[in-house]
C-alpha atoms as an extended CHARMM CRD file, in Angstrom:
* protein
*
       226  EXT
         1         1  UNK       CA            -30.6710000000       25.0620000000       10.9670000000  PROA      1               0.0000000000
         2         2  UNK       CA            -30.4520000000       22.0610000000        9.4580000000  PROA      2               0.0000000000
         3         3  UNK       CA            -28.9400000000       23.1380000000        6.6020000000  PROA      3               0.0000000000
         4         4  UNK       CA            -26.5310000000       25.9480000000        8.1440000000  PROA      4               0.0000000000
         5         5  UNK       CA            -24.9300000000       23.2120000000       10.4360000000  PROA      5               0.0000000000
         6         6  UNK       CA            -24.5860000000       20.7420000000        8.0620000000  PROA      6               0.0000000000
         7         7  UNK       CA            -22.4970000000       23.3070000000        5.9770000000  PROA      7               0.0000000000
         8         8  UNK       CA            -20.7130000000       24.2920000000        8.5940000000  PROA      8               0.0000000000
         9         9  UNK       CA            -19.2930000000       21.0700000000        9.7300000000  PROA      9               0.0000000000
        10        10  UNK       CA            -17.9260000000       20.9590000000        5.7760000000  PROA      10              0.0000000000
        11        11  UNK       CA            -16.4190000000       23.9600000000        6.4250000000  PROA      11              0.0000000000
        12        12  UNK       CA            -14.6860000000       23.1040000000        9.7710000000  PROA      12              0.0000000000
        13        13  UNK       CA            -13.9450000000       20.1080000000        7.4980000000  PROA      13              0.0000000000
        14        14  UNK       CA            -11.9640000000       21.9210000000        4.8440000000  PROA      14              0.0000000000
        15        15  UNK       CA            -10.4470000000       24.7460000000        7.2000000000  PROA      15              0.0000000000
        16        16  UNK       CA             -8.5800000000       21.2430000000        8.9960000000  PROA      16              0.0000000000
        17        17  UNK       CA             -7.7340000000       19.7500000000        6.4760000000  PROA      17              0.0000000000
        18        18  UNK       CA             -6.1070000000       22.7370000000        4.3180000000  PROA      18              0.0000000000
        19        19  UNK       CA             -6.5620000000       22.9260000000        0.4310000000  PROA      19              0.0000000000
        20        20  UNK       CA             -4.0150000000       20.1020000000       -0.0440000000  PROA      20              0.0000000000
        21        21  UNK       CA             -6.4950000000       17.0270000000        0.8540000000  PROA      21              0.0000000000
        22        22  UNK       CA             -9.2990000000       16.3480000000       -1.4400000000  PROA      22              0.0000000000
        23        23  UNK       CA            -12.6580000000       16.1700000000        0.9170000000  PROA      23              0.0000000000
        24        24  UNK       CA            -15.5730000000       13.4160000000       -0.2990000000  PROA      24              0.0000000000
        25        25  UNK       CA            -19.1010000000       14.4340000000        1.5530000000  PROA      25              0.0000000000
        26        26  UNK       CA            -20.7000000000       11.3640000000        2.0260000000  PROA      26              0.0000000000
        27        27  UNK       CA            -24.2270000000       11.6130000000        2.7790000000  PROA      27              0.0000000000
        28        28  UNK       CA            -25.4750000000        8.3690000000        2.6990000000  PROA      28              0.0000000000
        29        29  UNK       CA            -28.4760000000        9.2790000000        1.0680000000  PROA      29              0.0000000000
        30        30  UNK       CA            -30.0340000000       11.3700000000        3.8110000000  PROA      30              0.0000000000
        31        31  UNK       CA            -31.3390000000       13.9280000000        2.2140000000  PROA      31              0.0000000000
        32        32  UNK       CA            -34.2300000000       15.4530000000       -0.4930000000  PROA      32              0.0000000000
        33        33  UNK       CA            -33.9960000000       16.4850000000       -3.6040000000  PROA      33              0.0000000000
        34        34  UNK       CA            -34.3840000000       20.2480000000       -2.6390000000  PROA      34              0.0000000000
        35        35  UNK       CA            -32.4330000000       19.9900000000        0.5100000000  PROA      35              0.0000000000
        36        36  UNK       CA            -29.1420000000       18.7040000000       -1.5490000000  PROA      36              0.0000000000
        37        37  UNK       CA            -29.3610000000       21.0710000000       -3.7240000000  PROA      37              0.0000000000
        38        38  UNK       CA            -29.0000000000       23.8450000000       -0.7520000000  PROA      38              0.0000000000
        39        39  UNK       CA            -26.4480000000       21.8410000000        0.8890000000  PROA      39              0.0000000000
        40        40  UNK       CA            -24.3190000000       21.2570000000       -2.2510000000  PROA      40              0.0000000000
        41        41  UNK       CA            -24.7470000000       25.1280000000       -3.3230000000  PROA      41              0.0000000000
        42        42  UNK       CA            -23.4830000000       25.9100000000        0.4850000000  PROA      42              0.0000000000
        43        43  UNK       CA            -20.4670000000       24.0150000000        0.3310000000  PROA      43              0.0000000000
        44        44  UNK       CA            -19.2230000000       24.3820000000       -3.1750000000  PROA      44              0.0000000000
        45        45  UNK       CA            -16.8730000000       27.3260000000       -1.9410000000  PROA      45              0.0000000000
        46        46  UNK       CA            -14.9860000000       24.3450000000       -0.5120000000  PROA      46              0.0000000000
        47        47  UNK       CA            -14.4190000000       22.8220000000       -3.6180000000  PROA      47              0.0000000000
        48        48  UNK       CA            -15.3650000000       19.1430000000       -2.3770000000  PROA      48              0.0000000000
        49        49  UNK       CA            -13.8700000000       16.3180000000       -4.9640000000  PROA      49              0.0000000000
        50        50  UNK       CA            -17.7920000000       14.7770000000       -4.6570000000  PROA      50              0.0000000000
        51        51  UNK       CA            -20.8340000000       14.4760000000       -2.8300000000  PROA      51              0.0000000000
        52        52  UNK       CA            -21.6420000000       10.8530000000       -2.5590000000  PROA      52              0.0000000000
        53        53  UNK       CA            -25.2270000000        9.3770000000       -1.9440000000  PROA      53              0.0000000000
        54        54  UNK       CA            -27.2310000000       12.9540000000       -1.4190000000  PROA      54              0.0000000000
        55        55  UNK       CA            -30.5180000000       11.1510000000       -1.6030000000  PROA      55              0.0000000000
        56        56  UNK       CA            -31.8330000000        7.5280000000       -1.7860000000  PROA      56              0.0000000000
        57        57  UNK       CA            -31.2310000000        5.9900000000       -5.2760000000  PROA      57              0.0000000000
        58        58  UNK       CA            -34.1880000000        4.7230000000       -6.2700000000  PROA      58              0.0000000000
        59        59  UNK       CA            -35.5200000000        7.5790000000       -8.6690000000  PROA      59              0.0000000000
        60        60  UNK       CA            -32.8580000000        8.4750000000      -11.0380000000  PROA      60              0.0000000000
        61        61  UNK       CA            -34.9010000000       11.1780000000      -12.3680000000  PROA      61              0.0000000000
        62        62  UNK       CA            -34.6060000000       13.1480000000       -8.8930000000  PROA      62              0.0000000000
        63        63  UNK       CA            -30.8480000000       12.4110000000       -9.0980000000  PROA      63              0.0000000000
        64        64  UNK       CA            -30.0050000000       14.2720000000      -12.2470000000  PROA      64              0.0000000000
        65        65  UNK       CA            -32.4110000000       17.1820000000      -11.0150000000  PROA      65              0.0000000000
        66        66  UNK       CA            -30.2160000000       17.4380000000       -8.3950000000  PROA      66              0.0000000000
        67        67  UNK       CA            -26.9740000000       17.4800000000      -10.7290000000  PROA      67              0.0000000000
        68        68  UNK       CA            -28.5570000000       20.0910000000      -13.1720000000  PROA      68              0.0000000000
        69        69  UNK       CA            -29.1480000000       22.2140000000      -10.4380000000  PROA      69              0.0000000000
        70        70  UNK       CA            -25.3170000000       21.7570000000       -8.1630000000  PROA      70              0.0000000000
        71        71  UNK       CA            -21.6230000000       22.3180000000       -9.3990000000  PROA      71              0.0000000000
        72        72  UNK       CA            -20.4250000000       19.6260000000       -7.0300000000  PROA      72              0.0000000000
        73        73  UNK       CA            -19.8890000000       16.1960000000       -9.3630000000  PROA      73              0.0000000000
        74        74  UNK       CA            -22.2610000000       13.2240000000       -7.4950000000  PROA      74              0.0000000000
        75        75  UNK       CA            -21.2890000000       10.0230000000       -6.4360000000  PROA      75              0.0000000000
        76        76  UNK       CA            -23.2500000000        7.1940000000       -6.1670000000  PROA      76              0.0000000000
        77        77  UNK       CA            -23.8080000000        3.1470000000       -6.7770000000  PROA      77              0.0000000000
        78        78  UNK       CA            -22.8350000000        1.7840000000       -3.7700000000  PROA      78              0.0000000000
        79        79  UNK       CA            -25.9980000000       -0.3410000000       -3.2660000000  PROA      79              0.0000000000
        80        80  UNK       CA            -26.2790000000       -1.1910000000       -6.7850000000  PROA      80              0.0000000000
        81        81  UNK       CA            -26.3630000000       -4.7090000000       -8.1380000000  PROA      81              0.0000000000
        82        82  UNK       CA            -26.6720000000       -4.7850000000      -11.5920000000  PROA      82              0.0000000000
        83        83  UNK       CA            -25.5720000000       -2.6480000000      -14.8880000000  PROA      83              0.0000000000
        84        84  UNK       CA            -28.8250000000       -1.5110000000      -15.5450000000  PROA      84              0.0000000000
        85        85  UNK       CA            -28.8920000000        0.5620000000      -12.2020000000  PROA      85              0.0000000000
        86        86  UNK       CA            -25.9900000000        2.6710000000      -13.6940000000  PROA      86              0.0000000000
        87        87  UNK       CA            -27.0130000000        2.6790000000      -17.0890000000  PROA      87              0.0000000000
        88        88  UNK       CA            -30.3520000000        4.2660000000      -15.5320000000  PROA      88              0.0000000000
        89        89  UNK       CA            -27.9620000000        7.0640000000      -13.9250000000  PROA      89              0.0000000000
        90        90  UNK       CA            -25.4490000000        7.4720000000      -16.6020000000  PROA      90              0.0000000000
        91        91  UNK       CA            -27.5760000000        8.0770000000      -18.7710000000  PROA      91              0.0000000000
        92        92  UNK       CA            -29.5830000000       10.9770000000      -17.4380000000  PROA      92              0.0000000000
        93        93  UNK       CA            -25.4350000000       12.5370000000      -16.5170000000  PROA      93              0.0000000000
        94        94  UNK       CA            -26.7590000000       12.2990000000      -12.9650000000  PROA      94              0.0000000000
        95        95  UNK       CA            -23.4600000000       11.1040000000      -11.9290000000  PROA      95              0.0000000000
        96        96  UNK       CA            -19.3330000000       11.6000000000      -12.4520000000  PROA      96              0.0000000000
        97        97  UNK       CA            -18.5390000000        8.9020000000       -9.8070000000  PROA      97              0.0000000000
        98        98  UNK       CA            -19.4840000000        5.2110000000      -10.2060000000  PROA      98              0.0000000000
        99        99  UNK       CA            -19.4300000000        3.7900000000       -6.4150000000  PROA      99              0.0000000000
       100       100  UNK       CA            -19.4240000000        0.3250000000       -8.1180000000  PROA      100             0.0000000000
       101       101  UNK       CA            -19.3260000000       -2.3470000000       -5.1600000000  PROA      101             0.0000000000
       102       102  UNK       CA            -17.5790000000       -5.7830000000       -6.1870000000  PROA      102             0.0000000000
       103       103  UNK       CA            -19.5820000000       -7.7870000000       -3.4210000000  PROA      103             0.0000000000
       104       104  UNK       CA            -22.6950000000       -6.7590000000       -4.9980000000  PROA      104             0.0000000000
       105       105  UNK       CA            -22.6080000000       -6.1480000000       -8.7020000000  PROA      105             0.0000000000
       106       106  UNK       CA            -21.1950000000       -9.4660000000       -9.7560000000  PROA      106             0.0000000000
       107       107  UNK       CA            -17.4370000000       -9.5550000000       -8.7260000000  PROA      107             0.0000000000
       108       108  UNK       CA            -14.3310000000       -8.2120000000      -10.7630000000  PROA      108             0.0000000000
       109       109  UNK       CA            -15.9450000000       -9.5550000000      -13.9730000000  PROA      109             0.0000000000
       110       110  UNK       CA            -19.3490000000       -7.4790000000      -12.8520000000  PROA      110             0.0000000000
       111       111  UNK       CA            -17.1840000000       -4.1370000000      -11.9300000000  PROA      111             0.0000000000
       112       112  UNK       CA            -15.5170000000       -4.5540000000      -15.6540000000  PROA      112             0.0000000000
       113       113  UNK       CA            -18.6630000000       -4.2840000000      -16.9160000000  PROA      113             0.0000000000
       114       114  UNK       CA            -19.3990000000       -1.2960000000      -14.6950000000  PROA      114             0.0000000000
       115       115  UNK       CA            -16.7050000000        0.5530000000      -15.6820000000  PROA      115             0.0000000000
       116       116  UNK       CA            -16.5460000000       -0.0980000000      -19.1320000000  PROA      116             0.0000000000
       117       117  UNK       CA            -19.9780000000        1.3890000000      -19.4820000000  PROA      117             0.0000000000
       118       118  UNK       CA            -18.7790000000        4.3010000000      -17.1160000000  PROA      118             0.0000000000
       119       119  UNK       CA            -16.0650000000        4.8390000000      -19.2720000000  PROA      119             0.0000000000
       120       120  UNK       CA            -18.0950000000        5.3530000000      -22.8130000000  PROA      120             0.0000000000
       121       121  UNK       CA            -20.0470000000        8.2990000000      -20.4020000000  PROA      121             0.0000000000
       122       122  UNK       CA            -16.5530000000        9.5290000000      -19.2670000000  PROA      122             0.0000000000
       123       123  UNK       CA            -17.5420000000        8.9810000000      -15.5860000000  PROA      123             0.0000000000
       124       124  UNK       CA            -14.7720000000        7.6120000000      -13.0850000000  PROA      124             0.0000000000
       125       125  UNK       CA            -14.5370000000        4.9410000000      -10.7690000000  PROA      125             0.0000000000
       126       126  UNK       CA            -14.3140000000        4.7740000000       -7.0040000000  PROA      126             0.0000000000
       127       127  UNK       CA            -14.8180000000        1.0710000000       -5.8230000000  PROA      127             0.0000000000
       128       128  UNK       CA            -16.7870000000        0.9830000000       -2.4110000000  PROA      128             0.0000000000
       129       129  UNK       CA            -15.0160000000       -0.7770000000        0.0800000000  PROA      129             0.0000000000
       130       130  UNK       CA            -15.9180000000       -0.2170000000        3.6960000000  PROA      130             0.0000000000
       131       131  UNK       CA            -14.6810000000       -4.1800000000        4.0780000000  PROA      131             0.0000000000
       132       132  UNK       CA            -11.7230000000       -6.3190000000        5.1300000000  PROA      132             0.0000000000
       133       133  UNK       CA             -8.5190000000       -6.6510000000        2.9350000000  PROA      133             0.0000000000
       134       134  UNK       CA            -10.1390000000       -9.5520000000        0.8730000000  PROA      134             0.0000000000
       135       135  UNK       CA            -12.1470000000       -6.6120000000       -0.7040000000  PROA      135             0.0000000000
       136       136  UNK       CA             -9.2970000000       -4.4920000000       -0.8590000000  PROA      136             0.0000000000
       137       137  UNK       CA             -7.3080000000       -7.1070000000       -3.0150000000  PROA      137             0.0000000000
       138       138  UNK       CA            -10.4670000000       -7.3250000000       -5.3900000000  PROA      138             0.0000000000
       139       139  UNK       CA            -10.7510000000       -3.4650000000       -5.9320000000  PROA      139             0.0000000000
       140       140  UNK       CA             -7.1050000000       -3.0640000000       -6.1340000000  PROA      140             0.0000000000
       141       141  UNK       CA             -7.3120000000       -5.8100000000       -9.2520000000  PROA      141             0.0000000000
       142       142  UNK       CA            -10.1880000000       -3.9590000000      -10.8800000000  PROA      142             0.0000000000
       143       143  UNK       CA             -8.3180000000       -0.3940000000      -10.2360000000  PROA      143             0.0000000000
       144       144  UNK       CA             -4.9770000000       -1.7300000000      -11.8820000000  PROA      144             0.0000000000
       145       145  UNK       CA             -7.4300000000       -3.1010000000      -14.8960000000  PROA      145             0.0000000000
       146       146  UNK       CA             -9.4510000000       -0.3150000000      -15.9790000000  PROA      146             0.0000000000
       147       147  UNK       CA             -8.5120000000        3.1060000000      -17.9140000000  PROA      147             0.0000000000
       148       148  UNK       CA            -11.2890000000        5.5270000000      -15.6900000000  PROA      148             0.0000000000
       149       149  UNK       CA             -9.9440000000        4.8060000000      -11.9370000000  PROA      149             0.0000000000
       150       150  UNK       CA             -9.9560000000        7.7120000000       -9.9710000000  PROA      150             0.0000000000
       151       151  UNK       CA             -9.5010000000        6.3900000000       -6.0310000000  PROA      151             0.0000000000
       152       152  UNK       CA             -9.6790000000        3.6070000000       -4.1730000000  PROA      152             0.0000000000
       153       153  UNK       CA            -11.6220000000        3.3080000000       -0.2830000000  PROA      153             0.0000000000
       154       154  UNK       CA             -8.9250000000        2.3760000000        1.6900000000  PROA      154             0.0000000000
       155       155  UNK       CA            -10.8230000000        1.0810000000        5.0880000000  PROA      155             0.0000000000
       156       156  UNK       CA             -8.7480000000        2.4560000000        8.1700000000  PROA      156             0.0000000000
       157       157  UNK       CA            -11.3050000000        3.6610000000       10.6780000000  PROA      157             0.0000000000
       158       158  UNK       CA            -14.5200000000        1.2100000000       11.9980000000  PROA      158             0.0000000000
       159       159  UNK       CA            -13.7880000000       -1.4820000000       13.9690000000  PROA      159             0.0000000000
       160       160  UNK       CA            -16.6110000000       -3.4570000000       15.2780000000  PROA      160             0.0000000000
       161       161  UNK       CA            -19.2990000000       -0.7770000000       14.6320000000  PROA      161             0.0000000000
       162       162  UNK       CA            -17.2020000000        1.8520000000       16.6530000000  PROA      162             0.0000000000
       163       163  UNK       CA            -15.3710000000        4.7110000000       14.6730000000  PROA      163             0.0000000000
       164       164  UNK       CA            -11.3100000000        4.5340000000       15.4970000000  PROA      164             0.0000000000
       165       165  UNK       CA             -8.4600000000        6.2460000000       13.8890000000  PROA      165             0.0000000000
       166       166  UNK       CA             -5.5840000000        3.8240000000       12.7100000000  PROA      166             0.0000000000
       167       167  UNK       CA             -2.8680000000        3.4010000000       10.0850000000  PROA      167             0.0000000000
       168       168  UNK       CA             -3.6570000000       -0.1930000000        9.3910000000  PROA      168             0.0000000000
       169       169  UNK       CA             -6.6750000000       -1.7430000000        7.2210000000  PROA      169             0.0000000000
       170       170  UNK       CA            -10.0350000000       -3.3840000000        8.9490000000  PROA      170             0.0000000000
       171       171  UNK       CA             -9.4410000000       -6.7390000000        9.3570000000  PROA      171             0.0000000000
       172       172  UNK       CA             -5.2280000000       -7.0450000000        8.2350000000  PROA      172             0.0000000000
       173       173  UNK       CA             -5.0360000000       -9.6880000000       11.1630000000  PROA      173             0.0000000000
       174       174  UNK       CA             -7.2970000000      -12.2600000000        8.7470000000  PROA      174             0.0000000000
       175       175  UNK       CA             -4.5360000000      -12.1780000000        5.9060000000  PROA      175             0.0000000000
       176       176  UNK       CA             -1.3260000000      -12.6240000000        5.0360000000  PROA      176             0.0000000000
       177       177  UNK       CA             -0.4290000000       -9.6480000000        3.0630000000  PROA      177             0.0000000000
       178       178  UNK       CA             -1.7500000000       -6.3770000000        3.1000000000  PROA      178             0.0000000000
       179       179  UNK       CA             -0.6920000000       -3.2990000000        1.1090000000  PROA      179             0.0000000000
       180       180  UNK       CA              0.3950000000       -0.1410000000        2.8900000000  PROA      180             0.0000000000
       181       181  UNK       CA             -0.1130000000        3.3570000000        1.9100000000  PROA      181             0.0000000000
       182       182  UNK       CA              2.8550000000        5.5710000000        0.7840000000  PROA      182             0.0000000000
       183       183  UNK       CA              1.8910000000        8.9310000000       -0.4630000000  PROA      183             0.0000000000
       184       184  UNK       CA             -1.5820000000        7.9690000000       -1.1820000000  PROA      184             0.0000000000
       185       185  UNK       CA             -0.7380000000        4.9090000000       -3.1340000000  PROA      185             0.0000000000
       186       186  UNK       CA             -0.5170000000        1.2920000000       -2.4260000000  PROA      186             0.0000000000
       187       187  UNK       CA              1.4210000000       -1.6020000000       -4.5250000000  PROA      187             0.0000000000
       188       188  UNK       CA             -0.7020000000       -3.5960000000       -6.9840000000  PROA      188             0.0000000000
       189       189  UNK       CA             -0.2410000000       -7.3590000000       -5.4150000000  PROA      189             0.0000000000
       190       190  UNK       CA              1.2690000000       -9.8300000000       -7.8810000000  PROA      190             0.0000000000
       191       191  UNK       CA              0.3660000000      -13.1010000000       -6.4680000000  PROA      191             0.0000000000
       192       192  UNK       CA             -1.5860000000      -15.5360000000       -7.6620000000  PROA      192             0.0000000000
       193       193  UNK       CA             -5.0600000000      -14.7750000000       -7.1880000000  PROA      193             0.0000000000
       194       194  UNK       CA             -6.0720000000      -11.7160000000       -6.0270000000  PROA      194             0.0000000000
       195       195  UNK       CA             -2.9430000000      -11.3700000000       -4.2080000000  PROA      195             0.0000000000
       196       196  UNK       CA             -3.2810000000      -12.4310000000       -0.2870000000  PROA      196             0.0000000000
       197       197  UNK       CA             -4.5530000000      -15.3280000000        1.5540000000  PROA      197             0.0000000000
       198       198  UNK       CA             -6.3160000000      -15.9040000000        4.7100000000  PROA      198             0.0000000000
       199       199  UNK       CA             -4.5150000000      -17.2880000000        8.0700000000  PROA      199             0.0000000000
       200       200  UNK       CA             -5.6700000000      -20.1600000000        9.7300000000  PROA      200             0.0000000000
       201       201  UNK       CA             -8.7820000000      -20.2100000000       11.5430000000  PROA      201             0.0000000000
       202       202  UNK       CA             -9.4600000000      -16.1860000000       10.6860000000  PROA      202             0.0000000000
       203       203  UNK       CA            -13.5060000000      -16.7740000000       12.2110000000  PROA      203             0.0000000000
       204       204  UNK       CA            -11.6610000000      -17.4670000000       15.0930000000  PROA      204             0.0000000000
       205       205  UNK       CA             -9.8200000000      -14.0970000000       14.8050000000  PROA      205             0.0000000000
       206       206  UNK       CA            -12.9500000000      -12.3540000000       14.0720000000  PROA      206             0.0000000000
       207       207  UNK       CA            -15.9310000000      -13.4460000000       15.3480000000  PROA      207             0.0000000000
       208       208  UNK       CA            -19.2100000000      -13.3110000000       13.2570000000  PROA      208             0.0000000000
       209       209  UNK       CA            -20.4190000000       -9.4630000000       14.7740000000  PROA      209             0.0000000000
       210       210  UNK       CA            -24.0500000000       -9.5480000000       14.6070000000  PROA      210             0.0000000000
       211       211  UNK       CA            -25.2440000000       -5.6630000000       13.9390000000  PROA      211             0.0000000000
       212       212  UNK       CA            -29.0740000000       -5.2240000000       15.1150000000  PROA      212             0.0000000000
       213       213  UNK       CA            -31.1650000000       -3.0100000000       12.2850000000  PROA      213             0.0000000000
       214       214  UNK       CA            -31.4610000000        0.2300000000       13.4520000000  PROA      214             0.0000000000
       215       215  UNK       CA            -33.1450000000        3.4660000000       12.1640000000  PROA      215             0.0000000000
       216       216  UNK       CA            -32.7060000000        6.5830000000       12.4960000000  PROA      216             0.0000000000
       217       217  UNK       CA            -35.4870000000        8.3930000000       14.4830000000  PROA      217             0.0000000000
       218       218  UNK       CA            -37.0980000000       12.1440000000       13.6620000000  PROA      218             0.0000000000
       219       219  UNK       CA            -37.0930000000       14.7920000000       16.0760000000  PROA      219             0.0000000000
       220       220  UNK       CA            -40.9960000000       13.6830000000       16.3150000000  PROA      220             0.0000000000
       221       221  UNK       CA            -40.3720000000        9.8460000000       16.7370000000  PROA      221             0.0000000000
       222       222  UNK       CA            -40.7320000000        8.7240000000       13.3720000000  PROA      222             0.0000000000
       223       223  UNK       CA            -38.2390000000        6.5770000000       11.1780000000  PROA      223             0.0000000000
       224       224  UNK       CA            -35.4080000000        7.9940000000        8.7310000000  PROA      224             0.0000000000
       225       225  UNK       CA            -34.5520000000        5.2620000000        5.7980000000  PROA      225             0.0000000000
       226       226  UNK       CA            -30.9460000000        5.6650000000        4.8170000000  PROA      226             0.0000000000
């Protein structure tokens, strides 16, 4: 059941959205080994662009089983922080999408390094960026600098921990500038820096939000690390 709805929704998913809009599953690392490979056979009729995060990262080994065994390319790198975590990946081809995070793998100058050893494994880039526009300006610099870019997380829809539809970025109140989408693209800024700067007093603007650590619970009570 498990399974069967969990397909489903993807195919809800795709009959919305039309054949015109590319559809990323994100997972968030939710599932097994065998279970991903079900759910990625089940939904390849929908022609997904990715599946993102199908299980927890940790054993690469698992993760190219997993890509042997689906026709769906993987994404995945989100939580990692150094090279070596993608070298482990890229080489065993158990991804096509690097999910290289700037606040974690050592900044632009870390990403570069990312995605120049992406690149020699012809594997593409999609910068995580669930963050405020700050991050945005850092991606968009990497994105503009490298040859194996594919998209860019443009963060429209959770505002303090609550899921909302809107046209504007997370946090565009806390800078100056921020770029807007036109036809799924945005301008490259060309200011100094990394393009934007904060207005005054933006803590004021937004609050620290302090997020309690939850988990999510089995049917049976016990805990679910994602």
């Amino acid at each position: 059941a498990k399974m069967r709805d969990a397909i489903d929704n993807v195919a809800r998913m795709r009959e919305v959205a039309g054949n015109d809009m590319d559809l990323c599953i994100e997972i968030h690392r939710r599932l097994t080994p065998a279970e991903a490979i079900v759910f990625a056979q089940g939904i390849e009729q929908f022609h997904p662009m990715f599946i993102e995060d199908p299980m927890r990262y940790e054993d690469a080994d698992s993760m190219a089983r997993i890509a042997d065994k689906i026709n769906i390319p993987i994404a995945t790198g989100e939580r990692f922080s150094t090279i070596y975590e993608f070298q482990t990946l890229l080489s065993r081809n158990a991804m096509e999408y690097a999910r290289v995070d700037l606040c974690l793998c050592g900044g632009i100058t870390g990403a570069r390094k990312v995605a120049a050893i992406a690149e020699a494994h012809n594997v593409m880039i999609v910068p995580h960026n669930p963050l405020s526009p700050v991050g945005l300006a850092a991606c968009l610099q990497l994105d503009a600098a490298i040859p194996n870019f594919a998209i860019q997380e443009y963060s429209t829809g959770f505002e303090a921990n609550v899921m909302v539809s809107q046209t504007r970025h997370l946090g565009t109140d806390m800078v100056d500038d921020v770029p807007l989408p036109v036809e799924g693209f945005v301008q490259i800024p060309d200011r100094p820096g990394i393009g934007l700067d904060l207005v005054p007093d933006p803590a004021k603007i937004r609050p620290a939000l302090s997020k309690p650590v939850l988990m999510r619970m089995h049917k049976d009570g016990s805990p679910v690390d994602q």
